[in-house]
C-alpha positions as CSV (number, residue, x, y, z in Angstrom):
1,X,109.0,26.6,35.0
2,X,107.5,26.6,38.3
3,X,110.6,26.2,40.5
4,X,109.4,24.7,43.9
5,X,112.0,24.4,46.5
6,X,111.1,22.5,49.7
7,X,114.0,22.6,52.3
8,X,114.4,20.7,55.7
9,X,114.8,23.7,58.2
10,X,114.3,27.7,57.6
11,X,118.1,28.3,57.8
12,X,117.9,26.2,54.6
13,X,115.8,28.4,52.8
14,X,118.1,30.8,53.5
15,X,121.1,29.4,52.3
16,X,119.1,28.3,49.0
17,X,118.1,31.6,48.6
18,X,120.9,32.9,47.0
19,X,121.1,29.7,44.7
20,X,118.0,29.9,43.2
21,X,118.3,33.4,42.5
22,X,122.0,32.5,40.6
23,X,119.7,29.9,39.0
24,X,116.6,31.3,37.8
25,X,119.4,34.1,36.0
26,X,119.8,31.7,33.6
27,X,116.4,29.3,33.7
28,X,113.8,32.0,34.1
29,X,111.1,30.5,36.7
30,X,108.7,31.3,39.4
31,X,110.6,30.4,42.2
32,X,108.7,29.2,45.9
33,X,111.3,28.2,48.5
34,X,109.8,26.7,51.4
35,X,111.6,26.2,55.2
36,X,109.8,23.7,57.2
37,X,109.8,24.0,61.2
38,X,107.3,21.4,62.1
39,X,108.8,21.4,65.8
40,X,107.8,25.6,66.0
41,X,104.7,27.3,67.2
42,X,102.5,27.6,64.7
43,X,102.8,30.4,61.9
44,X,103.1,31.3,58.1
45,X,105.7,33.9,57.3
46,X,105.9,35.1,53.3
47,X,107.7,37.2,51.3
48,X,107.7,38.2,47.5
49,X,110.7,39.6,45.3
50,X,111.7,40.0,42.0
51,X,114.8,38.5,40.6
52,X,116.2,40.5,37.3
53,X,118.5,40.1,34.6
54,X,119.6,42.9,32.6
55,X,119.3,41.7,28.8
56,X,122.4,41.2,26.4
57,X,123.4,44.0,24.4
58,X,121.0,46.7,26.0
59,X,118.1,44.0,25.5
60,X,115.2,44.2,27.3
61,X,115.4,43.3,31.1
62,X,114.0,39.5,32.2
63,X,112.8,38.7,35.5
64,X,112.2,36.0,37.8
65,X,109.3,36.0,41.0
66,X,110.5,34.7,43.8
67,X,108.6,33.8,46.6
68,X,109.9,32.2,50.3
69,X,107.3,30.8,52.9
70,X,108.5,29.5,56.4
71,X,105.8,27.4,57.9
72,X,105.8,26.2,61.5
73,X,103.7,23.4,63.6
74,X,100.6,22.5,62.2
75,X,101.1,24.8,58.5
76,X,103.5,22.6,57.1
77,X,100.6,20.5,56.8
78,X,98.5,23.0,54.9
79,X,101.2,23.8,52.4
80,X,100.2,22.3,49.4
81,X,97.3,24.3,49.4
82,X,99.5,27.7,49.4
83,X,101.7,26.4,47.1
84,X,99.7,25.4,44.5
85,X,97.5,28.9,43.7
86,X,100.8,30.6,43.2
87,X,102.2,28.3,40.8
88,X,102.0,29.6,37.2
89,X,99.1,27.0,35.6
90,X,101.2,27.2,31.7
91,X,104.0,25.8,33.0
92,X,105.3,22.5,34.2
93,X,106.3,22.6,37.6
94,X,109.8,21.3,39.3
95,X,109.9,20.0,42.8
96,X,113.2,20.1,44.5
97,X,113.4,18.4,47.8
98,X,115.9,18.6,50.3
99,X,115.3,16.4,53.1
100,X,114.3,12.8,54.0
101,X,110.9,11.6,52.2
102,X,108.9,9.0,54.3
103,X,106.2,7.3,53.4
104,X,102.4,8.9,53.0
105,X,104.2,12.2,53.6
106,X,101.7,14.9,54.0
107,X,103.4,17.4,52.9
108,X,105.5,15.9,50.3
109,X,103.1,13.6,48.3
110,X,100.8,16.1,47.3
111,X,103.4,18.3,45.6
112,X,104.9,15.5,44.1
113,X,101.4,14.6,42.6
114,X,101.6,17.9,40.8
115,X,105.1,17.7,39.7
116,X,106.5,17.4,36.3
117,X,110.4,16.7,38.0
118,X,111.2,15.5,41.5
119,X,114.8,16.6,42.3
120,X,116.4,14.9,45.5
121,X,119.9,15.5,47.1
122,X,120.1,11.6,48.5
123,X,123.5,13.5,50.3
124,X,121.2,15.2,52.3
125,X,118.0,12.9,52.6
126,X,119.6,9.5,52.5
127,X,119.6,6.6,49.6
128,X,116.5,5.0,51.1
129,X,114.5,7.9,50.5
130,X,115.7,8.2,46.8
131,X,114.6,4.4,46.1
132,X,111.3,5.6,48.1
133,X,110.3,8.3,45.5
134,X,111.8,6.0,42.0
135,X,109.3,3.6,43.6
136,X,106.6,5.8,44.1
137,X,106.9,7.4,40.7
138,X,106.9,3.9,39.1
139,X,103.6,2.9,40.4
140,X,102.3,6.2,39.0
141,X,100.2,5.8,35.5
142,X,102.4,6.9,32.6
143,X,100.4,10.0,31.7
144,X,101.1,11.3,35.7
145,X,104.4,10.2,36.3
146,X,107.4,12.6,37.2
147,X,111.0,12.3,36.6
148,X,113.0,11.8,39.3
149,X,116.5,12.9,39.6
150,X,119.3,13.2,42.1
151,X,121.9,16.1,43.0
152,X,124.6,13.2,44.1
153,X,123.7,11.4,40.7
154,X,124.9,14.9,39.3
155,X,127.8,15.4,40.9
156,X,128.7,11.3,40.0
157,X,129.2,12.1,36.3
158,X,132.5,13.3,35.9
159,X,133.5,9.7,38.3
160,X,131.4,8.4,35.4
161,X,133.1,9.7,32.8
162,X,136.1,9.0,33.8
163,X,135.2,5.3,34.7
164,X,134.3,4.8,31.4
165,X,137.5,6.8,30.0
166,X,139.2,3.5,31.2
167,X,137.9,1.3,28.2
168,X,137.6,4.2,25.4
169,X,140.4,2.2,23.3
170,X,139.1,-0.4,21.0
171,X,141.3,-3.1,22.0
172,X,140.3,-2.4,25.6
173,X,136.4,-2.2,25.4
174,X,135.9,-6.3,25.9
175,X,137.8,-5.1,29.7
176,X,134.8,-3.4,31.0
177,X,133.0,-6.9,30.9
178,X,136.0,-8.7,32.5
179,X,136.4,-6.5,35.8
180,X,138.1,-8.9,38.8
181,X,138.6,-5.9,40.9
182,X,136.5,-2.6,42.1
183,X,137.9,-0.4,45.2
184,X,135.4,2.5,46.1
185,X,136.9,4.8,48.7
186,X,134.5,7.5,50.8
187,X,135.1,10.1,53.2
188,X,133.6,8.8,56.8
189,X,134.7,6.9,60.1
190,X,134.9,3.4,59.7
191,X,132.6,1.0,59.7
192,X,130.2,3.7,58.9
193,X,127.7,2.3,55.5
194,X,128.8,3.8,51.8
195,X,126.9,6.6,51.3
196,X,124.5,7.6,48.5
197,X,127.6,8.7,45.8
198,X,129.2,5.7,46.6
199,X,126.3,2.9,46.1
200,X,124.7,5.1,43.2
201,X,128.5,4.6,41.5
202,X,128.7,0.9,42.6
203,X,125.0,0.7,41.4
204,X,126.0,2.5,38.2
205,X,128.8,-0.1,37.4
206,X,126.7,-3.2,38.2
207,X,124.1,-2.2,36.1
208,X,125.9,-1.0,33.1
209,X,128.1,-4.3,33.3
210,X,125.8,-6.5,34.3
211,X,127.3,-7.6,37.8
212,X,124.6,-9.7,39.9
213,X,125.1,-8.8,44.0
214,X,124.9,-11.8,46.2
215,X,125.7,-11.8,49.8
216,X,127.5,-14.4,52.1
217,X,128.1,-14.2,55.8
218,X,127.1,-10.4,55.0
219,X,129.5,-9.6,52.9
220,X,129.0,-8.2,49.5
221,X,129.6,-10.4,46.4
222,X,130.0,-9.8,43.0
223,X,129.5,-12.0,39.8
224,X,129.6,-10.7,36.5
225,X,127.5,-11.6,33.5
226,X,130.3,-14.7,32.6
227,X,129.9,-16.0,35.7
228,X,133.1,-14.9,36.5
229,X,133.6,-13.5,40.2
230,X,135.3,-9.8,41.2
231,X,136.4,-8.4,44.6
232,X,134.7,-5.5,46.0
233,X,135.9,-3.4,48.3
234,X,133.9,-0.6,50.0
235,X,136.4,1.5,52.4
236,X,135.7,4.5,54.7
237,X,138.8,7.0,55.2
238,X,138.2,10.0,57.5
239,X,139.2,13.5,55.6
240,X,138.1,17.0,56.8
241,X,138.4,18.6,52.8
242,X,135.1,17.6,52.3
243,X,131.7,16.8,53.2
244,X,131.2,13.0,54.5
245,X,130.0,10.4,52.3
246,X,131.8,11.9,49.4
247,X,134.0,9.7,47.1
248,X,137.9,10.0,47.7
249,X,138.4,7.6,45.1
250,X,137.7,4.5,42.7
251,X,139.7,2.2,41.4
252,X,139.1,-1.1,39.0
253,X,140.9,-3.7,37.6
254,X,140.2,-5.7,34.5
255,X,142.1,-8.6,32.2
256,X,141.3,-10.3,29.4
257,X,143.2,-11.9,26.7
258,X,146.9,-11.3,28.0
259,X,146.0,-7.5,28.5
260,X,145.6,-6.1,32.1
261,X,144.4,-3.6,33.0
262,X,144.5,-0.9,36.5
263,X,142.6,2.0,36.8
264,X,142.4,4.5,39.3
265,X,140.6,7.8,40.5
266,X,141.7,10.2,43.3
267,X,140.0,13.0,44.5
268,X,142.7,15.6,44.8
269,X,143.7,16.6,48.4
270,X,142.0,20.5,49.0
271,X,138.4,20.6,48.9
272,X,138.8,24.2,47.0
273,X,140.7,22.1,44.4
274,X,137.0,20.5,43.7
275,X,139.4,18.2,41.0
276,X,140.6,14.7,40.5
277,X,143.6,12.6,39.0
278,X,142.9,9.7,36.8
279,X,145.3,7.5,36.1
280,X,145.1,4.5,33.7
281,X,147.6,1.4,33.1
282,X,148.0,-0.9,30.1
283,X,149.6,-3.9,29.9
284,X,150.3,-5.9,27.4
285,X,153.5,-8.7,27.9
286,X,156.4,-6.3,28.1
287,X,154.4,-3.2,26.8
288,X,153.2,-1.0,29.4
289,X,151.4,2.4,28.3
290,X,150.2,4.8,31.3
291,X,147.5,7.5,30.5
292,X,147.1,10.2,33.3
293,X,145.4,13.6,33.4
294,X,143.2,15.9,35.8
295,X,139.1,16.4,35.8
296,X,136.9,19.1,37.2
297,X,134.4,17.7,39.3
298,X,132.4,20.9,40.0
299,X,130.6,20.2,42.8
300,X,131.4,23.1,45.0
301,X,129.4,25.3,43.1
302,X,125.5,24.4,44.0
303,X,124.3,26.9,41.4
304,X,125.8,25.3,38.5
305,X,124.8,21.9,40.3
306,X,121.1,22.5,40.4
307,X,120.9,24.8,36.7
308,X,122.9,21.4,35.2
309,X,120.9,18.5,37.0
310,X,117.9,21.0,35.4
311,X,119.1,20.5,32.2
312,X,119.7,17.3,32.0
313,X,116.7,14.3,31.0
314,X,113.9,14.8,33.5
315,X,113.4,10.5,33.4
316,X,117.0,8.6,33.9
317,X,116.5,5.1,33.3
318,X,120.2,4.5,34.5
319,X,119.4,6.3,37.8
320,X,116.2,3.7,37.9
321,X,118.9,0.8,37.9
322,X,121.3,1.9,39.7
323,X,119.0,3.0,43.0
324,X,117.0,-0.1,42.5
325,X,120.1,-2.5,42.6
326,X,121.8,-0.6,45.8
327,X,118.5,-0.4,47.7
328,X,117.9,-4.2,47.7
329,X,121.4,-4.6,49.6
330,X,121.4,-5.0,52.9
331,X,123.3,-2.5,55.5
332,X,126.4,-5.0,56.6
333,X,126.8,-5.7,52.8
334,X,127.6,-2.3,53.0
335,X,129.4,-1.8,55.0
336,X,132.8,0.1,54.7
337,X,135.9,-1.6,56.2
């Protein structure tokens, strides 16, 4: 593929630099990462490398082009036009973008036009921006729209998995339709609004189980498809392990036909653990059965990050959903306590 990587600042670039080349080891590409300075004087600086793999067993050696641009002042605009003669014309090309998108952005929506996969990190950009571009690539014809795709959506599926670990049993599959309780706990200051992992998660749920969001004296309501009402609580806890706006952890709560059922998720304390606890509780009358275990989460490692989310379906009609239902919330619904 074409592997275009469009970062918010040169130091950036740099940073990416070494995880693209981890990357393309594996997903052979021509790689162009871009730094953006808009602020700067105006100027173009390029460079060209080769990225190489030696082959398995003595095989022959495969390599990767990479190529990084910095453009300051008045050449971001002009961008598109470098970018687009280097691009290899036999293959599709990716667009990963890490920074805010705004609207008629000159820079952006021309490389987006050309793009077989948009890839977002909404943790760096923000949720808005996300909905932005799902928008955007909706209104597209079919023949010229991209996929879109999300780092935090990425780094949400082993919270997903696990979520949905909750109901694996037979007997406790009607649960995940009677849900009276979800807690969704993020690392921030108070008051602060959830963040993208956090509404794309609560987005997640209420699409996949039919919850409808409803707001009154700005607080966020939830009904599910039986017209049935369950709590939500969004909470903000400050933690220096990791980066703010990630989950800490999730908990629900289901019952249905004398069975009850309490779930919970906890990010474990060291961000070098990069691992949760699950912990699941059954009850039935007097019978009680606990299920308990660790998860890898694996988002510390932004190589393995980027190569999975590249593997994964370019078009995510549950991303769609879930971005769609959070981004027609209002802020103060929200809102964490």
């Amino acid at each position: 593929m074409n592997l275009v990587v469009v970062a918010a600042t040169p130091a950036l670039v740099q940073e990416w630099t070494a995880i693209v080349d981890d990357v393309v080891q594996t997903i052979p590409a021509r790689a162009i990462l871009v730094g953006l300075d808009p602020d700067g004087e105006e100027d173009l600086e390029a460079s060209v490398s080769a990225v190489c793999t030696p082959g398995e067993g003595g095989g022959s050696v495969v390599c990767s082009e990479r190529v990084t641009l910095v453009a300051r002042g008045a050449a971001c605009l002009r961008l598109p036009s470098c970018i687009e003669p280097m691009c290899a014309t036999d293959v599709p090309m990716t667009l990963v973008w890490l920074a805010r998108v705004h609207a008629h952005d000159p820079t952006f929506a021309p490389l987006a036009g050309q793009a077989a996969r948009i890839v977002l990190d909404s943790a760096r950009g923000s949720l808005g921006s996300l909905a932005y571009v799902a928008r955007w690539a909706r209104e597209r014809p079919e023949r010229d729209r991209p996929g879109v795709t999300d780092l935090s959506w990425t780094r949400l599926a082993p919270w997903q998995e696990m979520c949905a670990r909750m109901f694996d049993e037979p007997r406790l599959a009607p649960l995940a339709k009677r849900v009276t309780r979800v807690r969704v706990v993020q690392a921030s200051p108070e008051g602060s609004a959830i963040g993208p992992e956090g509404a794309l998660l609560l987005g997640w749920l209420a699409t996949r189980l039919g919850w409808q969001a409803a707001s009154l004296a700005g607080k966020l309501r939830l009904a599910r498809a039986d017209g049935g009402y369950l709590q939500a609580h969004l909470i903000a806890r400050s933690s220096r392990d990791v980066p703010r706006g990630s989950l800490l952890s999730v908990e629900l709560d289901a019952s249905a036909d004398g069975i009850t059922l309490h779930g919970e998720i906890a990010r474990e304390g060291e961000a070098q653990a990069d691992r949760a606890a699950w912990r699941t509780q059954i009850a039935s009358g007097a019978d009680v059965q606990t299920l308990q275990g660790h998860a890898q989460l694996r988002a510390n490692e932004p190589a393995r990050l980027l190569e999975r989310t590249l593997h994964r379906p370019a078009r995510d009609e549950a991303l769609a959903d879930a971005v769609a239902w959070a981004d027609e919330l209002r802020g103060e619904e929200l809102a964490c306590g």
